[in-house]
C-alpha positions as a Markdown table, in Angstrom:
| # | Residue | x | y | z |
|---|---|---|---|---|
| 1 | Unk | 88.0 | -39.8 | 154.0 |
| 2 | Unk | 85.0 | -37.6 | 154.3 |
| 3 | Unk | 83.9 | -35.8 | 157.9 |
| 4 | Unk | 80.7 | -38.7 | 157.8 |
| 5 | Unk | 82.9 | -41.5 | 157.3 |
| 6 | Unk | 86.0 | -40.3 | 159.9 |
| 7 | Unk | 82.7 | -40.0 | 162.3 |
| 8 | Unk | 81.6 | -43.8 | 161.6 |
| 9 | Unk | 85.2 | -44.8 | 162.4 |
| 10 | Unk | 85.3 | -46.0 | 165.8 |
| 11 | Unk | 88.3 | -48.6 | 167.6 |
| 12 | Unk | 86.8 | -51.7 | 167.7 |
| 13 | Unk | 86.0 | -53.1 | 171.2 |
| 14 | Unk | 89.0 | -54.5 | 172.8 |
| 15 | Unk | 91.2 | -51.3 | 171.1 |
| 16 | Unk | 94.0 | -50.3 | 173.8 |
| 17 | Unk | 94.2 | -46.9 | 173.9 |
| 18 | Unk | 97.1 | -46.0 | 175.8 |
| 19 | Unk | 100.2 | -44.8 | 173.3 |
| 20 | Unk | 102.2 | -43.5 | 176.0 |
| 21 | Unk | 104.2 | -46.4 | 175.4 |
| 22 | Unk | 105.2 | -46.3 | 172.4 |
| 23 | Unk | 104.6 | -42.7 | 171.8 |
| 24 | Unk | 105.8 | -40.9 | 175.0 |
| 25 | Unk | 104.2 | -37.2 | 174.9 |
| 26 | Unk | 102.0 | -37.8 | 172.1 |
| 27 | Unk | 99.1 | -36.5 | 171.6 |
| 28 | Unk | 97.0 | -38.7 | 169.9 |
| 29 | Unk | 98.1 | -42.0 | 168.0 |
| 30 | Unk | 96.0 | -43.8 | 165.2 |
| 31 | Unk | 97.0 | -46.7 | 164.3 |
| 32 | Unk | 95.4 | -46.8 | 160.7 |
| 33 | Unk | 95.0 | -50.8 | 158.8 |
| 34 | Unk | 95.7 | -49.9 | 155.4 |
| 35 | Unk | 95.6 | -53.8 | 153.8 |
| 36 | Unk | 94.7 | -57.3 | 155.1 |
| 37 | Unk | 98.8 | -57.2 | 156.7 |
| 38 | Unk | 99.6 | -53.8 | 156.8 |
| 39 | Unk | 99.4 | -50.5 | 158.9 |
| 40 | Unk | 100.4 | -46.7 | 159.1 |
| 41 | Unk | 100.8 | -45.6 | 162.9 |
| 42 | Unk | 100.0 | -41.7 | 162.3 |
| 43 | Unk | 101.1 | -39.8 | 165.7 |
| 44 | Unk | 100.3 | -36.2 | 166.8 |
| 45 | Unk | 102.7 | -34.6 | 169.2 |
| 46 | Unk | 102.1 | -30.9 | 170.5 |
| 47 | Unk | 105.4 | -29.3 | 169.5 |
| 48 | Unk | 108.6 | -30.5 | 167.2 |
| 49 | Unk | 110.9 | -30.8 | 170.1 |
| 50 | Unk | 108.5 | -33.4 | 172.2 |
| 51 | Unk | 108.4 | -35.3 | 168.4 |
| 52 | Unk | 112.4 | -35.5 | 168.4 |
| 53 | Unk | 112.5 | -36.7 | 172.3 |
| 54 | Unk | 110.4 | -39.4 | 171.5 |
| 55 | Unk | 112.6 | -40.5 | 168.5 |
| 56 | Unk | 115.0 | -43.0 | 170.8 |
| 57 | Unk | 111.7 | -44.5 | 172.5 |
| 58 | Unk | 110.4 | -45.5 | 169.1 |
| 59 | Unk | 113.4 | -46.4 | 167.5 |
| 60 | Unk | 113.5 | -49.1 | 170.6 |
| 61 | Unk | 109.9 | -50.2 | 170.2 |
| 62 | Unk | 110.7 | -50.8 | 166.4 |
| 63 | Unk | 113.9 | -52.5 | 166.6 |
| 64 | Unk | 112.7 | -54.9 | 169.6 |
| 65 | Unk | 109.3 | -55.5 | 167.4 |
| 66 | Unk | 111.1 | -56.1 | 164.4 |
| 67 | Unk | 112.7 | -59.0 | 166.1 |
| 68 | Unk | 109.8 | -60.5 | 168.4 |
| 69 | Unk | 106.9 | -60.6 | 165.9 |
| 70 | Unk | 106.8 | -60.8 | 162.5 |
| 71 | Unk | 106.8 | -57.3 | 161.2 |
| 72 | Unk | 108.5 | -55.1 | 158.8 |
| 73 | Unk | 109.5 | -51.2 | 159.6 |
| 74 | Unk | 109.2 | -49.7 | 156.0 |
| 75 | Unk | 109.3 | -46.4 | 156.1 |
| 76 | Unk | 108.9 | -43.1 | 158.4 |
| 77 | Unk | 107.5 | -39.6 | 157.0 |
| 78 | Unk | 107.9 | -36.5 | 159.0 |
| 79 | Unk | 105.8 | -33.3 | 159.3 |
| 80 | Unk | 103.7 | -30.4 | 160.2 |
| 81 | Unk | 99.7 | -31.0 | 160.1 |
| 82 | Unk | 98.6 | -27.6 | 158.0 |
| 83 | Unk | 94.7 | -28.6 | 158.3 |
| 84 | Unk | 92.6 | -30.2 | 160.9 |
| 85 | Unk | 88.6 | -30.5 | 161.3 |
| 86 | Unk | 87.2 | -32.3 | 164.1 |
């Protein structure tokens, strides 16, 4: 995605935008549609160790999800951002 078209990308009205919820010390959280039924939730935490506290909260969020909405947990991908242009 190109600076112009991250720019043009703005939540849609009605967009929460609290993650403390689900993402307790976070950052930033962007929740990313990536097909007509699919998502990537790509979170930003300050520092490794506030990443690994949040680990039991969103291990809860995904386990009670998993069993109140249709939804499927694929996978999770761990680590450091190593470039960043705002």
């Amino acid at each position: 995605m190109s600076s112009s078209d991250h720019a043009a990308c703005k939540p849609p009205k009605g967009t929460v935008n609290s993650h403390q919820g689900v993402a307790p010390g976070a950052q930033d959280v962007h929740f990313v549609q990536t097909g007509p039924n699919s998502i990537q939730v790509v979170t930003i935490y300050p520092d490794e160790q506030t990443a690994n506290s949040a680990r039991d909260k969103q291990e809860a969020v995904r386990a009670q999800a998993s069993v109140e909405m249709p939804v499927a947990y694929l996978s999770e991908v761990r680590g450091r951002i190593f470039a960043h242009n705002m």
